[in-house]
N, C-alpha and C positions, 0 to 999 in steps of 0.2 A: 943565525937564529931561525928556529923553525915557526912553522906559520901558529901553531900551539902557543909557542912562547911569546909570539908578537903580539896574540889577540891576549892570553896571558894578563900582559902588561900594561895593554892598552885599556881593558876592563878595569883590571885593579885598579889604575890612578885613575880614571874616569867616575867611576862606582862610588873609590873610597871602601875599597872591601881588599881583606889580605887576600894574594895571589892564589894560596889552597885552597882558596872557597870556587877558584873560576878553573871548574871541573868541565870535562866535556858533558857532562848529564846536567849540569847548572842550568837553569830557565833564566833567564836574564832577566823577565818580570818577576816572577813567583823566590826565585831563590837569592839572587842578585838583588833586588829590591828597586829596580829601574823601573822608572814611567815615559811616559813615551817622551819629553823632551831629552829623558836621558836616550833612548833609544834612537833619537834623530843624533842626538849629537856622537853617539858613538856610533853609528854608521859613517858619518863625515872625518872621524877620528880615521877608520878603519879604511876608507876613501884613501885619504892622505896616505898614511901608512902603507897601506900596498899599491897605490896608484893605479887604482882601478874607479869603475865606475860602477854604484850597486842599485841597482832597480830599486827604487819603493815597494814594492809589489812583492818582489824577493826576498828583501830585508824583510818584509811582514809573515814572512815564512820560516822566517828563521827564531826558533825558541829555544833552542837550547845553544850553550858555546860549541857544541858537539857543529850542529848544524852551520853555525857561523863559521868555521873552519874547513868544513867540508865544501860548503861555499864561495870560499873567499880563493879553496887551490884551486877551483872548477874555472872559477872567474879568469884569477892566472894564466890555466893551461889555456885562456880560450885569447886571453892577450899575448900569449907567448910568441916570438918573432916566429914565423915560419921558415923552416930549411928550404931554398931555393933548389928546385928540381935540375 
């Protein structure tokens, strides 16, 4: 599953919004209809999910599901094991 499809899904059942509406240009407040306890709690969703840890400060950067994704692989590559030299 791609990282699109994971936040996808995590949105939809969190939101309570069909899957086609969680566009990468979607704003999570504005289009989405999230308030900020949704926005906390889908950050800890998102947490879980990829097993990362997301800045406050970051997550408050993030408005569109575009950005959440762009995000969430940066996070990844920055957790990713390193190849031993």
């Amino acid at each position: 599953m791609t990282t699109m499809e994971r936040v996808v899904k995590i949105v939809a059942d969190h939101m309570d919004v069909a899957p086609d509406r969680v566009l990468g240009s979607a704003k999570i407040m504005d289009d989405l209809g999230a308030d900020s306890l949704d926005a906390i709690e889908l950050t800890i969703a998102l947490e879980e999910e990829f097993d990362v840890e997301i800045n406050d400060m970051k997550a408050s950067e993030w408005v569109t599901i575009g950005q959440v994704i762009e995000g969430l692989d940066a996070l990844i590559a920055e957790n990713a094991p390193k190849d031993a030299a």
